[in-house]
PAKOL-584297 format. One record per residue: residue number from 1; y, z negated, x negated of N, C-alpha, C in turn; residue in one letter. Coordinates in nm, 4 decimals. Layout:
PAKOL-584297
+------+----------+----------+----------+----------+----------+----------+----------+----------+----------+------+
: resi :     n.py :     n.pz :     n.px :    ca.py :    ca.pz :    ca.px :     c.py :     c.pz :     c.px : resn :
+------+----------+----------+----------+----------+----------+----------+----------+----------+----------+------+
:  NUM :        Y :        Z :        X :        Y :        Z :        X :        Y :        Z :        X :    a :
...
+------+----------+----------+----------+----------+----------+----------+----------+----------+----------+------+
end
This chain:
PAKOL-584297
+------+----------+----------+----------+----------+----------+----------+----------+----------+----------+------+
: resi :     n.py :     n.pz :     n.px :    ca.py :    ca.pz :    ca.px :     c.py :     c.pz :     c.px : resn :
+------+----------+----------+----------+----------+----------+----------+----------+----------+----------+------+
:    1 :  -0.1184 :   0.0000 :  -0.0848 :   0.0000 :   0.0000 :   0.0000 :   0.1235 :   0.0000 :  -0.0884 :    x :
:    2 :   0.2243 :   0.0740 :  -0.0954 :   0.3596 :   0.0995 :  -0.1387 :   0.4371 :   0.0002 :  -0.0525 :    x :
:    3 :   0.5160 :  -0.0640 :  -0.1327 :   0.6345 :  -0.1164 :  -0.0445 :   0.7176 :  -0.1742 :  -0.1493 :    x :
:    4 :   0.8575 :  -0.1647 :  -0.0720 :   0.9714 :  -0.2510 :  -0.1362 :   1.0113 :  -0.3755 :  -0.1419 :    x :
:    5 :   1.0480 :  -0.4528 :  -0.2701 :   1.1153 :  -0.6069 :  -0.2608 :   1.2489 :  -0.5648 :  -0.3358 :    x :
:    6 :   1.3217 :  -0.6849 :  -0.2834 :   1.4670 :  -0.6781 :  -0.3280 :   1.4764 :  -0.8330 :  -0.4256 :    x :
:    7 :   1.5066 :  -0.8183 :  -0.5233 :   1.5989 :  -0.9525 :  -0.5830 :   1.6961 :  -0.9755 :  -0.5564 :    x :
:    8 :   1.6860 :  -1.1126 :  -0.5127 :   1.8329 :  -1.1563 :  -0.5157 :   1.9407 :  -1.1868 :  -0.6064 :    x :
:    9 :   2.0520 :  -1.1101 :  -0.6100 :   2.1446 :  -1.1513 :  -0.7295 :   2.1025 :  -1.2918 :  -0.7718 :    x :
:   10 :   2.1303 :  -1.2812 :  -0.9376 :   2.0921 :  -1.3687 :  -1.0372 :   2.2846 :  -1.4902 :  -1.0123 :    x :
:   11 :   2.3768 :  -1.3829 :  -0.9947 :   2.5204 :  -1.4319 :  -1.0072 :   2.6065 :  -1.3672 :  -0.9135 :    x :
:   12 :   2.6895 :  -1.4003 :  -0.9193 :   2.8261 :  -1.3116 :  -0.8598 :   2.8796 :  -1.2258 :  -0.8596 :    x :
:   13 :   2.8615 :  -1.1204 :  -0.7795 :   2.8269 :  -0.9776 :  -0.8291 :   2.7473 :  -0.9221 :  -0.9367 :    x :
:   14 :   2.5897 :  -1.0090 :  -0.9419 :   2.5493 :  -0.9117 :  -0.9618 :   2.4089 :  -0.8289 :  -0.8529 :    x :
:   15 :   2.4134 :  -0.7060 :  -0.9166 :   2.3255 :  -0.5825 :  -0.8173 :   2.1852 :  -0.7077 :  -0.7891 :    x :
:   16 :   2.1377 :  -0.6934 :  -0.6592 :   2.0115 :  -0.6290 :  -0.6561 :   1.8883 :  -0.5963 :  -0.7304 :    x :
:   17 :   1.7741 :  -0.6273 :  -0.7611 :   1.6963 :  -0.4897 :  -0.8174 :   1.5669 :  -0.4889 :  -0.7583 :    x :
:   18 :   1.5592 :  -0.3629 :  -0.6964 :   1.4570 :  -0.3004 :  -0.5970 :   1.3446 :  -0.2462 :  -0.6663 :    x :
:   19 :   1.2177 :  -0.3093 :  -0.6284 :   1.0989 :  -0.2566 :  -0.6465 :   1.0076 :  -0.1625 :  -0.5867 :    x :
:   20 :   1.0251 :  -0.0726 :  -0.6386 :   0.8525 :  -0.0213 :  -0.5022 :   0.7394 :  -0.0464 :  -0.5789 :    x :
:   21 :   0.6627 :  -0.1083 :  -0.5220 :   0.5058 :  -0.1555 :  -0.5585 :   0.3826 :  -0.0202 :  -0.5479 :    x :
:   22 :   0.3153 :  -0.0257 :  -0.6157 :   0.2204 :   0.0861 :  -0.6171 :   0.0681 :   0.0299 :  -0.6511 :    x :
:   23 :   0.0356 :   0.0012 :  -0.5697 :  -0.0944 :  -0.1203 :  -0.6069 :  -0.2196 :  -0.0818 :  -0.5247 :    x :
:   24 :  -0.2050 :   0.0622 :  -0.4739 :  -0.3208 :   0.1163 :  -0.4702 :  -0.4047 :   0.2247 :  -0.5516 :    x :
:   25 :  -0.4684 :   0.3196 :  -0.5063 :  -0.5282 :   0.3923 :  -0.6208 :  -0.3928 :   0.5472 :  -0.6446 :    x :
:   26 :  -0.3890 :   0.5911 :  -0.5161 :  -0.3133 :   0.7000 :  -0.5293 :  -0.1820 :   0.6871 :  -0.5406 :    x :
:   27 :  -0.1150 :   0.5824 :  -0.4673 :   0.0425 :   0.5348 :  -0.5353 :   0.0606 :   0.5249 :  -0.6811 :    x :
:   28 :  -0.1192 :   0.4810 :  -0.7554 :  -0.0792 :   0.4493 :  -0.8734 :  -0.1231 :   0.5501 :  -1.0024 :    x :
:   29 :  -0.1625 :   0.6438 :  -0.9162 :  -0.1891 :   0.7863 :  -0.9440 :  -0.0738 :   0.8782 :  -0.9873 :    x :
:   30 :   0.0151 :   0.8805 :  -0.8719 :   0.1416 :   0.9538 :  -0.8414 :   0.1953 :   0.9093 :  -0.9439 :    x :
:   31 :   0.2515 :   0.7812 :  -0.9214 :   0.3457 :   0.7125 :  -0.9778 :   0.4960 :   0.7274 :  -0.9875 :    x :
:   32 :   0.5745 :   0.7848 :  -1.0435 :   0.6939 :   0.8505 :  -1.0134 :   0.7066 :   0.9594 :  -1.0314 :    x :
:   33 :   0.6134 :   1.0227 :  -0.9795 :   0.6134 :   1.1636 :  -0.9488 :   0.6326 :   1.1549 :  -0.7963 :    x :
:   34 :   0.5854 :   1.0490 :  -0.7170 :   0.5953 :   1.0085 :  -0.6219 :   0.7644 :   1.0152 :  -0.6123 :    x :
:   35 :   0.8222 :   0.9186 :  -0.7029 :   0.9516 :   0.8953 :  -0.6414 :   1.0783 :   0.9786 :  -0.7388 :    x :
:   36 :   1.0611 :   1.0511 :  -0.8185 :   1.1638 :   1.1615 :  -0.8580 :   1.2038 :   1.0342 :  -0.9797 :    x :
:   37 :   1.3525 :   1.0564 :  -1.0180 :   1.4138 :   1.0054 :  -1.1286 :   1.4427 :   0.8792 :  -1.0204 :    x :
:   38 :   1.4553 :   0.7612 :  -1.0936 :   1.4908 :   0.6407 :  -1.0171 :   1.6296 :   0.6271 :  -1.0436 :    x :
:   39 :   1.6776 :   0.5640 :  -0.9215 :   1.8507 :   0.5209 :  -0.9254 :   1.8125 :   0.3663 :  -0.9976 :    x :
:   40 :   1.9847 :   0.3964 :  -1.0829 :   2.0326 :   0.2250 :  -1.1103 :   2.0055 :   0.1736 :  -1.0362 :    x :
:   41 :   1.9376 :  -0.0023 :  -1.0746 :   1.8531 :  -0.0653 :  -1.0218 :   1.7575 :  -0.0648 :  -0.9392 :    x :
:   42 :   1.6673 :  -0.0050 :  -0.9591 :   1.5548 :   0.0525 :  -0.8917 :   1.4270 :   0.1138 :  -0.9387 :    x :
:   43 :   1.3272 :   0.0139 :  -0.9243 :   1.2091 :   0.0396 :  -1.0009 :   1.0672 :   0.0851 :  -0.9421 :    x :
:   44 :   0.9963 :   0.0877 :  -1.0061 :   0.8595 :   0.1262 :  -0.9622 :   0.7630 :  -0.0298 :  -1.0129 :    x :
:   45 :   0.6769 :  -0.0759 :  -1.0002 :   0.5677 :  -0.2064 :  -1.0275 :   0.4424 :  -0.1589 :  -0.9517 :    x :
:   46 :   0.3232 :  -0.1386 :  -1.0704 :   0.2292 :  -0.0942 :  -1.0920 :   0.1034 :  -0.1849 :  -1.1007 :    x :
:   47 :   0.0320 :  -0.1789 :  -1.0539 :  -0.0858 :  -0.3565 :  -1.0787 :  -0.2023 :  -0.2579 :  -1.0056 :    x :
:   48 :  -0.3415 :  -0.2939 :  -1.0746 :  -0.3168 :  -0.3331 :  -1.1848 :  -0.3080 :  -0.1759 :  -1.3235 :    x :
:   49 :  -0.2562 :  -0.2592 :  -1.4034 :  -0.2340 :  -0.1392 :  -1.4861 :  -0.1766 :  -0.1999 :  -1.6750 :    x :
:   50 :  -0.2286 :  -0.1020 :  -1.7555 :  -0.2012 :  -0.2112 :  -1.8662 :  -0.1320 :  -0.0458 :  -1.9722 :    x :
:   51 :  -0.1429 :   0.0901 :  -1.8980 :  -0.0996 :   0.1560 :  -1.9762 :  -0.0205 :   0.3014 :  -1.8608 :    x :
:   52 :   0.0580 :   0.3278 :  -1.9510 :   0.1510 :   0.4491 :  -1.8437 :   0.1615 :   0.6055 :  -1.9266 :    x :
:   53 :   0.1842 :   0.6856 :  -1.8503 :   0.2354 :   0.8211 :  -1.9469 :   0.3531 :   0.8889 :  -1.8719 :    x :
:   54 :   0.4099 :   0.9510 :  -1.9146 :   0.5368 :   0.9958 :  -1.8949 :   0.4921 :   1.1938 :  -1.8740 :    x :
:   55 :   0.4038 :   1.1434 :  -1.8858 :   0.3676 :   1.3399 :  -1.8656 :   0.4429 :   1.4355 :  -1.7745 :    x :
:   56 :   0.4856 :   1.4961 :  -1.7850 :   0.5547 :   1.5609 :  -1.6340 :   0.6995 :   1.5222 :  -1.6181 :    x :
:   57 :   0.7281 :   1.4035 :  -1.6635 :   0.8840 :   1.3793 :  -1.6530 :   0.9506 :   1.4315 :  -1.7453 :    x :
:   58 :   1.0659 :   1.4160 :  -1.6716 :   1.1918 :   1.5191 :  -1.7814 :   1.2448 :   1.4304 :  -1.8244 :    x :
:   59 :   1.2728 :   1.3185 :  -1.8377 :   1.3971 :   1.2270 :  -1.8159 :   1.2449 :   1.1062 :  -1.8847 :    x :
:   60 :   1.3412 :   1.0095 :  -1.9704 :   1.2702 :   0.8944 :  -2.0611 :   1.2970 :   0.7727 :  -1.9375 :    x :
:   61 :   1.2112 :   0.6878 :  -1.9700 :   1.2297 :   0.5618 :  -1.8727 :   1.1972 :   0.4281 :  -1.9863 :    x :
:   62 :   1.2469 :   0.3459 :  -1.9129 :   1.2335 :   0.1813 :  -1.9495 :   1.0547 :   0.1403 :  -1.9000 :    x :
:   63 :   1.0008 :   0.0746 :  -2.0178 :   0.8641 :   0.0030 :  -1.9369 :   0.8598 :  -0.1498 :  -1.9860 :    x :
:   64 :   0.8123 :  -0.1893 :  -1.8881 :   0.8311 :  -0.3470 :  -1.8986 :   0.6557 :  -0.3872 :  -1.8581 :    x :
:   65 :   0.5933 :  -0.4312 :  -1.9547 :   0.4585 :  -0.4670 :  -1.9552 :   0.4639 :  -0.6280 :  -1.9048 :    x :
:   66 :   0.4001 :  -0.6801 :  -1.7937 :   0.3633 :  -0.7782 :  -1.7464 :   0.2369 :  -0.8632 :  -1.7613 :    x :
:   67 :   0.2245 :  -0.9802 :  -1.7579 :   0.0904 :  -1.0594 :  -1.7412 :   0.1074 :  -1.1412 :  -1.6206 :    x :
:   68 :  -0.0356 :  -1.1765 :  -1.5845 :  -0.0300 :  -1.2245 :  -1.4434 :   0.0383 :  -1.3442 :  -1.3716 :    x :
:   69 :   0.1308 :  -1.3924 :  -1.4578 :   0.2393 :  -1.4489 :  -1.4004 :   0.3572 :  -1.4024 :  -1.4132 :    x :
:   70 :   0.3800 :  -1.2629 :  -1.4106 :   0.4978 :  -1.2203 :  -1.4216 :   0.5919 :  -1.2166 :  -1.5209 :    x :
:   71 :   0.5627 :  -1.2466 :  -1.6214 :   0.6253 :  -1.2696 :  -1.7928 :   0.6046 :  -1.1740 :  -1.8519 :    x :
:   72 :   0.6945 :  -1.1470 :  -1.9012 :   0.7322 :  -0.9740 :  -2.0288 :   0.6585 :  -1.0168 :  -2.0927 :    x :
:   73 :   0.5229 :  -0.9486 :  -2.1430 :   0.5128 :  -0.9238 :  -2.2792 :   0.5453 :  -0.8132 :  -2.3756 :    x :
:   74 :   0.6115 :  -0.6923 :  -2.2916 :   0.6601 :  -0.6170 :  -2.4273 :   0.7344 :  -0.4992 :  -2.3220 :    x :
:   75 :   0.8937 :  -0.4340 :  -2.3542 :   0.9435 :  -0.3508 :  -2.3219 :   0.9471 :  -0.2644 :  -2.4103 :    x :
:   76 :   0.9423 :  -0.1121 :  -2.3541 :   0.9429 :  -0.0049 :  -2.4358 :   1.0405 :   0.0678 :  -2.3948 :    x :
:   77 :   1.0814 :   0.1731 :  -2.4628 :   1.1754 :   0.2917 :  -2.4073 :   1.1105 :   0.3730 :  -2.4492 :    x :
:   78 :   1.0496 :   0.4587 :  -2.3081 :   0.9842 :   0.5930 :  -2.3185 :   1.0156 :   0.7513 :  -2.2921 :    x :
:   79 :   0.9832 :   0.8141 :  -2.3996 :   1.0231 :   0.9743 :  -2.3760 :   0.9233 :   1.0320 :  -2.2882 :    x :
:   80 :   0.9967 :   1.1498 :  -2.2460 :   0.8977 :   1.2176 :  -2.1734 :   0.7623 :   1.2660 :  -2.2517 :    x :
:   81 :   0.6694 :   1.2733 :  -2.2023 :   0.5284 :   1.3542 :  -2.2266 :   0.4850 :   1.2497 :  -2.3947 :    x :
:   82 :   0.5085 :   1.1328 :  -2.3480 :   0.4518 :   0.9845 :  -2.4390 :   0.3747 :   0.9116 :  -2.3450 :    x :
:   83 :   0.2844 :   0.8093 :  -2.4025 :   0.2054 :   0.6996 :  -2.4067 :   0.2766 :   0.5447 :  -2.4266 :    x :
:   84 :   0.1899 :   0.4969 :  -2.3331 :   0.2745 :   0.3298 :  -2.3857 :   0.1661 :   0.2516 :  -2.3300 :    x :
:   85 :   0.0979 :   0.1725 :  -2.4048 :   0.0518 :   0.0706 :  -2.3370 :   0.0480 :  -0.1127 :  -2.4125 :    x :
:   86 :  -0.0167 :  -0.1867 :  -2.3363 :  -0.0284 :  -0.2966 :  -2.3885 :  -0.1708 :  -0.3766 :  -2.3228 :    x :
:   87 :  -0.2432 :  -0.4058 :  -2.4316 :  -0.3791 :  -0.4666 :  -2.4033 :  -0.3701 :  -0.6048 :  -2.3368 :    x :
:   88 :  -0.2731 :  -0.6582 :  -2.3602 :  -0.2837 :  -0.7944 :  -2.2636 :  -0.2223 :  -0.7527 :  -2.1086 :    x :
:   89 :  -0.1403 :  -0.6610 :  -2.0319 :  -0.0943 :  -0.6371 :  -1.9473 :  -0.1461 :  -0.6448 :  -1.8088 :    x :
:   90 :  -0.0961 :  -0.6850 :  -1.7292 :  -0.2148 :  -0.6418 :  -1.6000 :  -0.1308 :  -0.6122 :  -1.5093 :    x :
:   91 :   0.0132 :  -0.5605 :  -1.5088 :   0.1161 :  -0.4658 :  -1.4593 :   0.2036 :  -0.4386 :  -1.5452 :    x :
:   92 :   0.2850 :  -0.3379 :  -1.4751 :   0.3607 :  -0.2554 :  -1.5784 :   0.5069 :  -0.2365 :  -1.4701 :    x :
:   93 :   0.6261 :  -0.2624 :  -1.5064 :   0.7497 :  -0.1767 :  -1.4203 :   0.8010 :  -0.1244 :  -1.5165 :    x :
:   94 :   0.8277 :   0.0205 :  -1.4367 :   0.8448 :   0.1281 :  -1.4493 :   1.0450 :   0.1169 :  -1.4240 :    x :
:   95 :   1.1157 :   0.1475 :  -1.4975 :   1.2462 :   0.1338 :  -1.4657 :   1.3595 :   0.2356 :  -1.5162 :    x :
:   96 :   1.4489 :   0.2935 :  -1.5157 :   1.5705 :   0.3895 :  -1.5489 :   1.5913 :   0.3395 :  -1.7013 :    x :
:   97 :   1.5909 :   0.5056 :  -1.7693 :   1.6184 :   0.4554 :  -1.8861 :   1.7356 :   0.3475 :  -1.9156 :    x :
:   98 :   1.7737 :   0.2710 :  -2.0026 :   1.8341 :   0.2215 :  -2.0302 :   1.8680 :   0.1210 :  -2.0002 :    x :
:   99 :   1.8222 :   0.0558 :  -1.9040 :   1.8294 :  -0.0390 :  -1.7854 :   1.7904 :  -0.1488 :  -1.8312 :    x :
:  100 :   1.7133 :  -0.1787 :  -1.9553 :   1.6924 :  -0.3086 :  -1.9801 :   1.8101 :  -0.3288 :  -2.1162 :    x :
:  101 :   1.8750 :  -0.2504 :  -2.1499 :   1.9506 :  -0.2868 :  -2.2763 :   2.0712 :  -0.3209 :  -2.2457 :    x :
:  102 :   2.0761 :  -0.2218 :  -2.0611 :   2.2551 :  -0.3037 :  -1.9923 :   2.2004 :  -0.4078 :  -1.8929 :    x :
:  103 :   2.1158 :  -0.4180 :  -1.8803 :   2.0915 :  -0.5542 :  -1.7527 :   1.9753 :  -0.6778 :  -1.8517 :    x :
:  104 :   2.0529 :  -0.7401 :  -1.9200 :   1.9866 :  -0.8488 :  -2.0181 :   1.9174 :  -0.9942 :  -1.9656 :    x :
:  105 :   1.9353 :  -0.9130 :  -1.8239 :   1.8835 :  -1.0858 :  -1.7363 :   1.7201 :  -1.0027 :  -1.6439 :    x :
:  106 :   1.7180 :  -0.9073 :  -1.7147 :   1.6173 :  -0.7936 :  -1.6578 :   1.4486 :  -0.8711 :  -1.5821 :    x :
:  107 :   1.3933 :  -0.9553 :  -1.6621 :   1.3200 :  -1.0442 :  -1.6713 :   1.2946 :  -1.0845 :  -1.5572 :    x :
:  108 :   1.4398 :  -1.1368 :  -1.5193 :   1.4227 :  -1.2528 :  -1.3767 :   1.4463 :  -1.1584 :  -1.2380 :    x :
:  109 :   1.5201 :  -1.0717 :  -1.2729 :   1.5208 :  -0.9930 :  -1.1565 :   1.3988 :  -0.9347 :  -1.1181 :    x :
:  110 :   1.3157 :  -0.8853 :  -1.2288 :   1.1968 :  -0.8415 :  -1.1778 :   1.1101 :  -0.9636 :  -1.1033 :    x :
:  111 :   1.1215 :  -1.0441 :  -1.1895 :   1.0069 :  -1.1877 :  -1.1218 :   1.0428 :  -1.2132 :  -0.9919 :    x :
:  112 :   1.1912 :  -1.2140 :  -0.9578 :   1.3006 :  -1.2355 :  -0.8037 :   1.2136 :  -1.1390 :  -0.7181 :    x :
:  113 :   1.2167 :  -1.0211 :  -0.7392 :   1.1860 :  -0.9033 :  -0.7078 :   1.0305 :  -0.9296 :  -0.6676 :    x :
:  114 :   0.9884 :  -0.9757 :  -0.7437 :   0.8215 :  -0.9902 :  -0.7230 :   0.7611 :  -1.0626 :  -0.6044 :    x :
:  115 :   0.8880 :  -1.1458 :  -0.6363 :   0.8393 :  -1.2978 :  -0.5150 :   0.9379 :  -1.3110 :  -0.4437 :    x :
:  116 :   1.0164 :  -1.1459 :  -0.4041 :   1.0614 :  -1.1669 :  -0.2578 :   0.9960 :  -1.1365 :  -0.1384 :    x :
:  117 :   1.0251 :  -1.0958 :  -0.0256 :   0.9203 :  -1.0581 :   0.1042 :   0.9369 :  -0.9037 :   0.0681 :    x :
:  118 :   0.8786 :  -0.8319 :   0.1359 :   0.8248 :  -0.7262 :   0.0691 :   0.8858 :  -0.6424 :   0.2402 :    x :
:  119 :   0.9777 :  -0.5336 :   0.1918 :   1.0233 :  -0.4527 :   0.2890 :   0.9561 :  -0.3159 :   0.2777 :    x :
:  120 :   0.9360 :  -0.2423 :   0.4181 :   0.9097 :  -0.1030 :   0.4156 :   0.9565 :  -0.0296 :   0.3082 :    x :
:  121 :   0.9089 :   0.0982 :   0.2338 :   0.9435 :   0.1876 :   0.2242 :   1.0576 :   0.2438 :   0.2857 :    x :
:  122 :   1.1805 :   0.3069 :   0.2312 :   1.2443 :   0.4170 :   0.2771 :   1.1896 :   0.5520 :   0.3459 :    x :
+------+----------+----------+----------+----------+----------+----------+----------+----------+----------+------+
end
């Protein structure tokens, strides 16, 4: 099942950051091929999953490797038609390039994000 969570600002003005979940076989198939280039603040979260490829995309993305409590163990910045993985992982978000080097509180928004209620799809 695909669906969206929202974080709640960390502060005062700040954004949002929207997840779509992909935690079945073919959501996690697609992947963002499913959803085109992602807008500022706005991600993809993958489970389970410990490795990604960029095949097919034009455009590099942010990856943020997870363990099962929701804790970074390792961000990457990925080019198109590359590999990334991490052996301890058991999700992965998928995020807009650059997005973790201007949003430095990146971490908690995803975890916010994780363990909010979970809205439809657009």
């Amino acid at each position: 099942m695909t669906f969206a969570a929202k974080s709640k600002p960390q502060s005062a003005g700040a954004p949002d950051l929207t997840l779509y979940k992909a935690t079945d076989f073919w959501s996690r198939l697609l992947g963002l091929h499913a959803y085109g280039r992602l807008r500022w603040h706005t991600g993809l979260y993958i489970a389970p999953c410990k490795a990604i490829h960029t095949i097919g995309l034009s455009h590099p993305i942010d990856v943020v490797f997870l363990n099962a409590h929701h804790q970074v163990l390792d961000q990457q910045h990925v080019r198109p038609w590359r590999l990334a993985w991490c052996a301890r992982a058991t999700a992965v978000v998928e995020l807009p390039a650059g997005y973790c080097r201007a949003c430095p509180d990146y971490p908690f928004a995803i975890r916010a994000a994780l363990t909010a209620r979970p809205a439809p799809c657009p």
